[in-house]
C-alpha positions as CSV (number, residue, x, y, z in Angstrom):
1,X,0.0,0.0,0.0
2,X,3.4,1.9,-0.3
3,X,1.6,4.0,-3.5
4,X,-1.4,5.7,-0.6
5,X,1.8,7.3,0.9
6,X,3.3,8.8,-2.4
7,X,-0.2,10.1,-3.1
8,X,-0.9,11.9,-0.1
9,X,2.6,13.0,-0.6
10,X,1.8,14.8,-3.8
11,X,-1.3,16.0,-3.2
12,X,0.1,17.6,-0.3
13,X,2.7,20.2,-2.1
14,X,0.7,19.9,-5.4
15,X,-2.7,21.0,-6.3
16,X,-5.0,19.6,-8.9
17,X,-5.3,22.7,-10.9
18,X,-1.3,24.0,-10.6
19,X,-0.8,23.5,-14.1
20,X,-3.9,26.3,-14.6
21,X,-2.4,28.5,-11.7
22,X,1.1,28.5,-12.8
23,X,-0.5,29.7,-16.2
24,X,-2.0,32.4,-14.9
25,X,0.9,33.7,-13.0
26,X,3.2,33.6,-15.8
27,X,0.7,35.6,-17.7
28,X,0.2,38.6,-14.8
29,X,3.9,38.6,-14.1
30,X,5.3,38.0,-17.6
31,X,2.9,38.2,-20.0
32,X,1.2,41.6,-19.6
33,X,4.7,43.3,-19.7
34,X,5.6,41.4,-22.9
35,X,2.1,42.6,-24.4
36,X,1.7,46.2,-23.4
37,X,5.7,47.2,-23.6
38,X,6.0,45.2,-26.9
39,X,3.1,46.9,-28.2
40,X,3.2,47.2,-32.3
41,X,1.8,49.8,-34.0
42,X,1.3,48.1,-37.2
43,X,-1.8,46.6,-35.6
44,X,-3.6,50.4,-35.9
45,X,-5.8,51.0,-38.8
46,X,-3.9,53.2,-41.5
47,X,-6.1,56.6,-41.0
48,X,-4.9,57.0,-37.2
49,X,-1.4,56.4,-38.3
50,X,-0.9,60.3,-38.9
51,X,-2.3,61.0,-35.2
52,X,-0.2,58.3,-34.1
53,X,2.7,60.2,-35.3
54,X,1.8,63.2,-34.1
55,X,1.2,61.8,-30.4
56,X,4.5,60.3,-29.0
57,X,3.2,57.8,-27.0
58,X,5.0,55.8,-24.7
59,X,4.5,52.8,-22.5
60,X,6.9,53.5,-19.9
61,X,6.0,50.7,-17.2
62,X,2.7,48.5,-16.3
63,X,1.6,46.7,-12.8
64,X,-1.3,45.2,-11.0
65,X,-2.0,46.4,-8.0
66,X,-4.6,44.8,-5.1
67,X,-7.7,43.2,-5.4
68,X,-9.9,46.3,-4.1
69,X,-13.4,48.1,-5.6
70,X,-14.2,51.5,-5.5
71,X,-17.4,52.8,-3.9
72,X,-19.8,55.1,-4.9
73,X,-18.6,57.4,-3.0
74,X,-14.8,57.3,-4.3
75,X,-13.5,55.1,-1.4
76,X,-11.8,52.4,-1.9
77,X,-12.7,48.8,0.1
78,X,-10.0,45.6,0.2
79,X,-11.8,42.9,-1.9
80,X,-12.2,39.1,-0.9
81,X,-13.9,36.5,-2.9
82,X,-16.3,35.9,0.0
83,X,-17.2,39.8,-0.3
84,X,-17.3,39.5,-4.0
85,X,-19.8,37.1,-3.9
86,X,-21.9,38.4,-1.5
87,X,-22.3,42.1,-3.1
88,X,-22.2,40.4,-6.8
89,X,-19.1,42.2,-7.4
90,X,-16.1,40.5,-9.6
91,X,-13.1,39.6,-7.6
92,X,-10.4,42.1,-9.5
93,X,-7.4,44.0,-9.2
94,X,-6.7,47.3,-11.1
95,X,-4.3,47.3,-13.8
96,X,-1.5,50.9,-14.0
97,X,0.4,52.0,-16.8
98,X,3.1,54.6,-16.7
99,X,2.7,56.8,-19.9
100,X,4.8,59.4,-21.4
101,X,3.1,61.4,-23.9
102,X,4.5,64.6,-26.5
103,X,2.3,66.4,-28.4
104,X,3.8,69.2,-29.8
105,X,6.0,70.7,-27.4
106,X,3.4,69.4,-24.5
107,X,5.1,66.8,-22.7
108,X,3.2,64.7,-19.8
109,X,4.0,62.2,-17.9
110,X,1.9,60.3,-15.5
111,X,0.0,56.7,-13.9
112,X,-3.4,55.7,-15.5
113,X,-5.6,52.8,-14.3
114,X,-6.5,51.3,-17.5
115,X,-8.9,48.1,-16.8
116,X,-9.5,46.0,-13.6
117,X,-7.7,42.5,-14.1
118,X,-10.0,39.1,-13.0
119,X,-7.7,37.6,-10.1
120,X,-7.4,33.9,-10.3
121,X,-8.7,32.5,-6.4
122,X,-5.1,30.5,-5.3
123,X,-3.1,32.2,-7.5
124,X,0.1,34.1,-6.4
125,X,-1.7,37.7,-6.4
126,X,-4.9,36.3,-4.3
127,X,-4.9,37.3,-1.1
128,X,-6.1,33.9,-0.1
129,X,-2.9,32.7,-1.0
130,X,-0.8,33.3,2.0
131,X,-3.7,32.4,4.0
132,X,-3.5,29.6,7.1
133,X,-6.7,27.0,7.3
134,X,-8.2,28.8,10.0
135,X,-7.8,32.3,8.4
136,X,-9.2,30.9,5.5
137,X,-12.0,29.6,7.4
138,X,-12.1,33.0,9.2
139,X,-12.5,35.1,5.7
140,X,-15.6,32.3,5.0
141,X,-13.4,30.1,2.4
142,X,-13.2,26.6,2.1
143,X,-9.5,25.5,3.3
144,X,-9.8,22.2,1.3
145,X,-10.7,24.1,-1.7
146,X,-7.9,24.2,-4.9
147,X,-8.9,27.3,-6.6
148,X,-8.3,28.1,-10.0
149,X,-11.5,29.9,-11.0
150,X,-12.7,33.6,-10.9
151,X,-15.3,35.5,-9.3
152,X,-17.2,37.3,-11.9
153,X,-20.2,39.5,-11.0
154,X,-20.7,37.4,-8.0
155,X,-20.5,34.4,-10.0
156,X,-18.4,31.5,-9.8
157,X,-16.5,30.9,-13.7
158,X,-14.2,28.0,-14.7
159,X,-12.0,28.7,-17.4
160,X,-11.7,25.6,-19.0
161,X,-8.8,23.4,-20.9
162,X,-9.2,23.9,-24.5
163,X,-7.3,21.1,-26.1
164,X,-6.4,21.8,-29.9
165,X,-4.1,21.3,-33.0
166,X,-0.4,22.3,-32.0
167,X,-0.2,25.9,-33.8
168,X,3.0,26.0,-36.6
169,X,3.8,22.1,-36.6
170,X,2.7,21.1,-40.3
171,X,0.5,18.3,-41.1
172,X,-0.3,16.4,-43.5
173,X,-4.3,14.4,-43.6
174,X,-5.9,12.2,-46.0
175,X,-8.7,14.0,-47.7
176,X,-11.4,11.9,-48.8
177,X,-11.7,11.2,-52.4
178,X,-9.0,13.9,-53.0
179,X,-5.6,14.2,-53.1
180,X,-3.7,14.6,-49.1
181,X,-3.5,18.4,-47.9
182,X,-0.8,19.7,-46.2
183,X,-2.2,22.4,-43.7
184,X,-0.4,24.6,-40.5
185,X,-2.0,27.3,-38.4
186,X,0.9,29.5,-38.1
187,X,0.5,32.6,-35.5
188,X,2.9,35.4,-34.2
189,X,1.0,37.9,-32.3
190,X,-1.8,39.2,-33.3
191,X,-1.3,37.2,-36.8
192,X,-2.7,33.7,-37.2
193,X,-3.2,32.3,-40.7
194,X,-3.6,29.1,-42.3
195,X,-0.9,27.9,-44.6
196,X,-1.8,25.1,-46.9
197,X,-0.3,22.9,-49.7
198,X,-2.1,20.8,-52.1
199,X,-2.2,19.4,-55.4
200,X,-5.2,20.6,-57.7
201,X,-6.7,18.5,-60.3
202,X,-4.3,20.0,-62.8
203,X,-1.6,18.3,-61.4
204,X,0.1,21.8,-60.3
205,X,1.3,22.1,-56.6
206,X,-0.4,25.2,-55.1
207,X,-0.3,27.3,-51.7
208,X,-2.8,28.9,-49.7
209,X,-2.7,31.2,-47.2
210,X,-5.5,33.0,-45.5
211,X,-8.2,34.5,-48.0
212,X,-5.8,33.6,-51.3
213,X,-6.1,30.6,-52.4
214,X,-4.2,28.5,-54.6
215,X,-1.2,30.6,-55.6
216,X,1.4,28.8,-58.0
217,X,3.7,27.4,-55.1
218,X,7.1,28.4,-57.3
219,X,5.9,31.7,-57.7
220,X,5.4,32.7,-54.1
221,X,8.7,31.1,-53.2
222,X,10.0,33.4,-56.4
223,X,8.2,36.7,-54.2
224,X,9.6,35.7,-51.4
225,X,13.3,36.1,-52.5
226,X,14.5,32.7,-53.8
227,X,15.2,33.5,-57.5
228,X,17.2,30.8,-58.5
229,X,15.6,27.4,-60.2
230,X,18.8,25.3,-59.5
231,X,18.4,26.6,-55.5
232,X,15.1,25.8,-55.2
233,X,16.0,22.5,-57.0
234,X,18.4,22.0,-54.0
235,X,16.1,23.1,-51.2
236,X,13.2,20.7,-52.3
237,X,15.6,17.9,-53.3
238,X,12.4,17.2,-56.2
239,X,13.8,16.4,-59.5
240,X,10.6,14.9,-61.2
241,X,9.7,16.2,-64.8
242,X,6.0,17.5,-63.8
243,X,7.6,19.7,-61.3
244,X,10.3,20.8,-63.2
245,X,7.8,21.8,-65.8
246,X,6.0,23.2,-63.5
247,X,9.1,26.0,-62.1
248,X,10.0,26.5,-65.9
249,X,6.5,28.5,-66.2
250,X,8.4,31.0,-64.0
251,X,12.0,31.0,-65.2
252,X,11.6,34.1,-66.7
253,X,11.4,35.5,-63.5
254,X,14.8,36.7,-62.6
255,X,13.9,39.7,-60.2
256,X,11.1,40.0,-56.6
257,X,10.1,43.0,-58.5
258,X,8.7,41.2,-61.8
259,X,7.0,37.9,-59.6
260,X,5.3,40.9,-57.1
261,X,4.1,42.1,-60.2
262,X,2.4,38.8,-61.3
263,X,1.4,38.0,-57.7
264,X,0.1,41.2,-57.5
265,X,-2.5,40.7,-60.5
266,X,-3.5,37.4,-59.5
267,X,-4.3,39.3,-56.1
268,X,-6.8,41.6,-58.0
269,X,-4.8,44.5,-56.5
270,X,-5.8,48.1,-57.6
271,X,-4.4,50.9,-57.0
272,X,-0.9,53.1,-58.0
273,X,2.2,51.0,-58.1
274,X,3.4,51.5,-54.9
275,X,-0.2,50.9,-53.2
276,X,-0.2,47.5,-54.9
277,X,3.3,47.0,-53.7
278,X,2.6,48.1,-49.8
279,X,-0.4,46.0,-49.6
280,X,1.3,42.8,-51.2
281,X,4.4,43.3,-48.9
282,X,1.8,43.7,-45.6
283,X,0.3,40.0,-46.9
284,X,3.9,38.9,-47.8
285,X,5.1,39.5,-44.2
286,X,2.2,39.0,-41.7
287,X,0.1,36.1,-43.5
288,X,2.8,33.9,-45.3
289,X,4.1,31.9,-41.8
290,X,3.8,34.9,-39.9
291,X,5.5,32.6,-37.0
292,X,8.9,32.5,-38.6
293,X,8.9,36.5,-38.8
294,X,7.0,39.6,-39.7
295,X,9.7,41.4,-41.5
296,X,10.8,41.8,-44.7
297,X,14.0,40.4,-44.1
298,X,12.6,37.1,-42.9
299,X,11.0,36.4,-46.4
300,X,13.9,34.1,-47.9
301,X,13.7,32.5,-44.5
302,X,9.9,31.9,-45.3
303,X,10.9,30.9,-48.7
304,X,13.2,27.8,-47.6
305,X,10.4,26.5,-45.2
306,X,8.2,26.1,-47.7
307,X,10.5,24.2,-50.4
308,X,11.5,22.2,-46.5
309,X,7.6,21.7,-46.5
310,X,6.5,21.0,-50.3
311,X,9.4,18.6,-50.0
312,X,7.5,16.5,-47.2
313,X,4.1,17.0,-48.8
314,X,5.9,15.3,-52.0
315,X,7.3,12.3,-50.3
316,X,3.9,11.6,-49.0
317,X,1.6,12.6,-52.3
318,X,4.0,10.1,-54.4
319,X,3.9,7.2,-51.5
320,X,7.2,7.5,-50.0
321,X,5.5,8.8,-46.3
322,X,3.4,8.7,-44.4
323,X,0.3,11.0,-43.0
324,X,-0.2,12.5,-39.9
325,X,-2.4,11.1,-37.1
326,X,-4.1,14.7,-35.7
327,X,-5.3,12.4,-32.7
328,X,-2.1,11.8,-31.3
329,X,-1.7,13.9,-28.7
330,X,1.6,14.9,-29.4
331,X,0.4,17.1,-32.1
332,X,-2.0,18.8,-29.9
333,X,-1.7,21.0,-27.6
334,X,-3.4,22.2,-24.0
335,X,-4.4,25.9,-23.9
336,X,-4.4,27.2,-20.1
337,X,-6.0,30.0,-18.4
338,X,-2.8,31.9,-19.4
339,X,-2.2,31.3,-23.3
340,X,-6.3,32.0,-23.5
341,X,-6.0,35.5,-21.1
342,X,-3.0,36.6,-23.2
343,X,-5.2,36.1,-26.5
344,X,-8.2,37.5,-25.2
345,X,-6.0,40.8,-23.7
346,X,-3.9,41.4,-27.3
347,X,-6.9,41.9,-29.0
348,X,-8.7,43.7,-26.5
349,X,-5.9,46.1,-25.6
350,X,-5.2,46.9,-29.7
351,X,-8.8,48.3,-29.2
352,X,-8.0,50.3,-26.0
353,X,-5.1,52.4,-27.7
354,X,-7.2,52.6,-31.2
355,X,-9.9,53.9,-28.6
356,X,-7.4,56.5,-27.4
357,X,-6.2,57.9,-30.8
358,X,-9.5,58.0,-31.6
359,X,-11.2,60.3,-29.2
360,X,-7.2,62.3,-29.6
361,X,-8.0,62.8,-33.2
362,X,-12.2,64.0,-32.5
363,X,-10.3,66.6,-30.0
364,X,-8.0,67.6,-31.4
365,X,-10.9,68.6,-34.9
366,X,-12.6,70.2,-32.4
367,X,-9.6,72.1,-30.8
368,X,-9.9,71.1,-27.0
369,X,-7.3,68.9,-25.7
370,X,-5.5,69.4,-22.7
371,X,-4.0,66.0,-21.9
372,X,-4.3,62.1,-22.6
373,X,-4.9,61.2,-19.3
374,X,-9.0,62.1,-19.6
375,X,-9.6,60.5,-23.1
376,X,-8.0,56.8,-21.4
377,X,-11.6,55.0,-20.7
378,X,-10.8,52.4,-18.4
379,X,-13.8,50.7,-18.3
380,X,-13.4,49.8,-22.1
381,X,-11.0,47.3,-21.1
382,X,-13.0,45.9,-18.2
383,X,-16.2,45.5,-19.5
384,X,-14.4,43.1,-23.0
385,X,-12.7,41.0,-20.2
386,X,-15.3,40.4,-18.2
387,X,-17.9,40.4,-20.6
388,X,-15.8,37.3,-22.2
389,X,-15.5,35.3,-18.9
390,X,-19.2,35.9,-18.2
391,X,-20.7,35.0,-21.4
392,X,-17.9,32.4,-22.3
393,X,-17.6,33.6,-25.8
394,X,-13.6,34.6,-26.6
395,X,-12.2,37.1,-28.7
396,X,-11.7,34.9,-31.7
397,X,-15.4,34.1,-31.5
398,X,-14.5,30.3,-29.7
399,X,-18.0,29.6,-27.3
400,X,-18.1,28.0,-24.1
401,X,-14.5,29.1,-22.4
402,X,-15.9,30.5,-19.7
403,X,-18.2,28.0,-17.5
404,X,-20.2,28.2,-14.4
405,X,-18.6,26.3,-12.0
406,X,-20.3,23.0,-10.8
407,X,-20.8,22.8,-7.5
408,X,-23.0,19.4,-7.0
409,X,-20.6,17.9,-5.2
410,X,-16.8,18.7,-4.4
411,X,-15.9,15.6,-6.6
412,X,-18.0,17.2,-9.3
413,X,-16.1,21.0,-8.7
414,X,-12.5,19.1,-9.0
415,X,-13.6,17.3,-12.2
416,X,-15.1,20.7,-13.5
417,X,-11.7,22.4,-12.7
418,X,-9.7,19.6,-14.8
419,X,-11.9,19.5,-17.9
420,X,-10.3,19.6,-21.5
421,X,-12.9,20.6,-23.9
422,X,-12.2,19.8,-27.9
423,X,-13.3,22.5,-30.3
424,X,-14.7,19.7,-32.6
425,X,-18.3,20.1,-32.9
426,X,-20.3,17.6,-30.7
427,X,-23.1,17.4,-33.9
428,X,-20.6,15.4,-36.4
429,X,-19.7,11.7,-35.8
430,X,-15.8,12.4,-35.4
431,X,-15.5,8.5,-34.9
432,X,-11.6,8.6,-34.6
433,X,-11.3,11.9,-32.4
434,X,-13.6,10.4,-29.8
435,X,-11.9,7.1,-29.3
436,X,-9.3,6.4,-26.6
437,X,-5.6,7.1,-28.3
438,X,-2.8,5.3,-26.5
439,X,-0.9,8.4,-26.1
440,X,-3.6,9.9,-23.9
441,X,-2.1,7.1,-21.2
442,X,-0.7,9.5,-17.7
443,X,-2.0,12.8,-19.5
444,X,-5.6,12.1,-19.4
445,X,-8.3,9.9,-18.1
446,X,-9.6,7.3,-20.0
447,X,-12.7,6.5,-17.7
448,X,-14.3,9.9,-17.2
449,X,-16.3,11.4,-20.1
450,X,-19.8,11.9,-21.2
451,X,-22.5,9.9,-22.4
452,X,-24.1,10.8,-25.5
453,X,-23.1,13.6,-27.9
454,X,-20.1,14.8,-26.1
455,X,-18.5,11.4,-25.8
456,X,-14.8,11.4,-25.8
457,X,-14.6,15.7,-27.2
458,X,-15.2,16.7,-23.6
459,X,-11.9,14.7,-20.8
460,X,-10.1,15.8,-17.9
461,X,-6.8,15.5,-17.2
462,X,-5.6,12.7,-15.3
463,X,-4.9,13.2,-11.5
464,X,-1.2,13.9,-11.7
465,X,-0.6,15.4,-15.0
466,X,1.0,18.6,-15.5
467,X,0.9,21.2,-18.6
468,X,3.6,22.3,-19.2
469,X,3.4,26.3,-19.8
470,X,6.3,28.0,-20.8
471,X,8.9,27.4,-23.6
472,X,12.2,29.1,-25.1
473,X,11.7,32.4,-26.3
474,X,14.9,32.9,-29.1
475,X,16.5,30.5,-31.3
476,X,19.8,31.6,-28.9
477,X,17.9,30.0,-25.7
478,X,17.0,27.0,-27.7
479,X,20.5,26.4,-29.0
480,X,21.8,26.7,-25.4
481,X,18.9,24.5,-24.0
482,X,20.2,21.5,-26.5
483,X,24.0,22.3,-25.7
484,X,23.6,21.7,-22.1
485,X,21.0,18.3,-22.8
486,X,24.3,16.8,-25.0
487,X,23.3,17.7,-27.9
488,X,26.0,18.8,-30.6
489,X,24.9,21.9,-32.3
490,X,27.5,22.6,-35.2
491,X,27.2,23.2,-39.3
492,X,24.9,26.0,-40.8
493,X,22.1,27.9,-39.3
């Protein structure tokens, strides 16, 4: 009976939701920063871009403070769940920037609350955290209790698991009847787009990404800035006559200027010359595998993934590979509370500063301004945040994030606070995503899910798994990583 010892042991120093509270705090202590101090300003429509430039504005600092809510009266009371729940309040802390602003010759400088941030109950900025058992029981919490949801309006909201497709890892499926596709979400940012490879009933190899569809596949790598035949030859390691035929349509090609030109028409561009060309080189760099760079000196760099990529696809189309099993769950991926807050606040926080240059550029027509500070509308913020967790309904339109907690039974609340929900839709058969994979074995459980409909899209997590959360950030820290686990990095980049 050794094994009852180990798990009291773990459960002991480990909680059932840490993968989900580790998450979070990596997103309020590292995340935020990297969002608002990295913010881009490609992401503002192109009429405020004159404001923009006549408004220096910069993000000097950001920090959360306490969980607290301001009265009616302007005082300010120390918020506990408990409290929370009682006045039907949401349990939140207010979020500060530190702005420096020039207009003109004007310059300010000052602190501005710009949203109140949902706290995380058990997480490292809840001030039930540091709490003993009986002060828990004191402040009317539950000392057994794990945490790991949020108080919102008085309500008590789960965000759940959301397991899905690993993002820039390509795959190839078997398409019924048709030819296999090779398909990749890629995503930097604020840019997500899907990159696909297929062969058309023409026999010609074409590429897809986002809204255009079916561009010749040599002629986008041509764009890109690989302009030689014989290197492109060498990158795909494809030597077949149809494909070979195929890159001769574009020999004549010798510059990026003459295939942006034929890109561009197959685009339907219109416009002046360098319209067409601005717009093409904003597709070019933010919708072709926008997670290997957004600049224009990543495009060859784009260019020799996909000759790496059509070389795959190749193998596989002609019988020499194999396709991908998308049920494997090595090729999915969990999203926490963290990854799906750091989505939800990117988009939301684009809107706050087009909000701002907004109402600068109606002042400024009307010729009273006298500082940034009045025109920041804080509750803009807080109302998309926790409109999302109280509706369940996330920024990129997925449904059913947010859930009321379950609260039948304390078996019931754990199970509720472990859930991984699939975004396949529970109306279609999905035979193969529903059945048991061996690789769910230690990750997730194979006895607890659904009858009926839901059957094997909605799991949980097995008892002791962990998600993992955090990953290198640079190809240097990678490098290094492998280096010190043995690995010997040496040859080319």
């Amino acid at each position: 009976m050794e094994y009852k010892e180990v798990l009291k042991s773990y459960f002991e120093n480990n909680s059932l939701v840490e993968s989900q509270l580790r998450s979070y705090n990596y997103f309020i202590d590292e995340g935020l920063k990297d969002i608002v101090l990295g913010f881009d300003r490609s992401s503002i429509p192109e009429y405020l871009l004159e404001v923009y430039d006549e408004v220096n504005l910069k993000i000097e600092d950001v920090w959360l403070g306490e969980p607290s809510h301001t009265e009616v009266d302007g005082s300010v009371t120390k918020l506990t769940p408990s409290l929370a729940r009682h006045r039907g309040l949401t349990y939140a802390a207010p979020l500060f920037l530190k702005l420096s602003t020039t207009i003109g010759t004007q310059k300010d400088e000052f602190d501005v609350q710009i949203a109140k941030m949902p706290i995380m109950l058990k997480s490292a900025r809840c001030i039930l955290t540091p709490m003993s058992r009986e002060e828990l029981i004191k402040a009317g919490e539950d000392p057994d209790e794990p945490g790991g949801y949020f108080v919102v309006n008085g309500t008590e909201k789960v965000v759940v698991l959301m397991e899905d497709l690993a993002l820039n890892k390509f795959f190839i499926e078997d398409i019924h009847a048709e030819e296999p596709m090779g398909r990749m979400f890629s995503e930097r940012g604020v840019y997500k787009s899907l990159q696909e490879i297929k062969r058309l009933k023409d026999g010609s190899y074409a590429y897809t990404f986002g809204n255009f569809k079916n561009i010749p596949l040599f002629l986008l790598i041509k764009t890109l800035g690989i302009l030689s035949d014989k290197e492109i030859v060498s990158l795909t390691e494809v030597t077949e006559g149809d494909v070979i035929f195929q890159m001769s349509e574009f020999s004549a090609v010798s510059t990026v200027e003459e295939a942006e030109e034929i890109l561009s028409k197959r685009f339907n561009l219109v416009g002046s010359q360098k319209e067409k060309a601005d717009r093409l080189s904003f597709y070019l760099d933010n919708f072709v595998l926008p997670h290997v760079g957004v600049k224009e000196e990543n495009r060859v760099d784009k260019a020799r993934l996909i000759c790496k990529l059509f070389k795959r696809y190749f193998q596989v189309v002609g019988g020499h590979g194999a396709t991908d099993d998308k049920d494997n769950f090595s090729n999915k991926r969990v999203k926490l509370v963290g990854q799906l807050f750091e989505h939800l606040f990117v988009n939301n926080f684009n809107d706050l500063i087009v909000d701002i240059l907004t109402n600068f550029q109606r002042m400024i027509k009307r010729g009273r301004f006298s500082s940034m500070k009045i025109i920041i509308r804080e509750q803009l913020l807080t109302q998309k945040i926790n409109s999302a967790l109280a509706i369940g309904t996330w920024s990129d339109g997925r449904k059913g994030v947010s859930q009321y907690l379950k609260r039948e039974n304390y078996f019931d609340m754990l199970s509720h606070l472990t859930r991984v929900v699939s975004p396949l839709s529970t109306s279609q058969e999905n035979f193969s995503a529903r059945e048991l994979h061996s690789t769910h074995f230690g990750r997730l459980c194979p006895v607890e899910t659904p009858e009926g409909h839901s059957i094997g899209l909605r799991k949980n997590l097995s008892l002791m798994a962990n998600v993992t959360y955090k990953t290198v950030d640079t190809r240097e820290e990678l490098v290094s990583t492998l280096k010190e686990l043995g690995l010997n990095v040496g040859g080319k980049n």
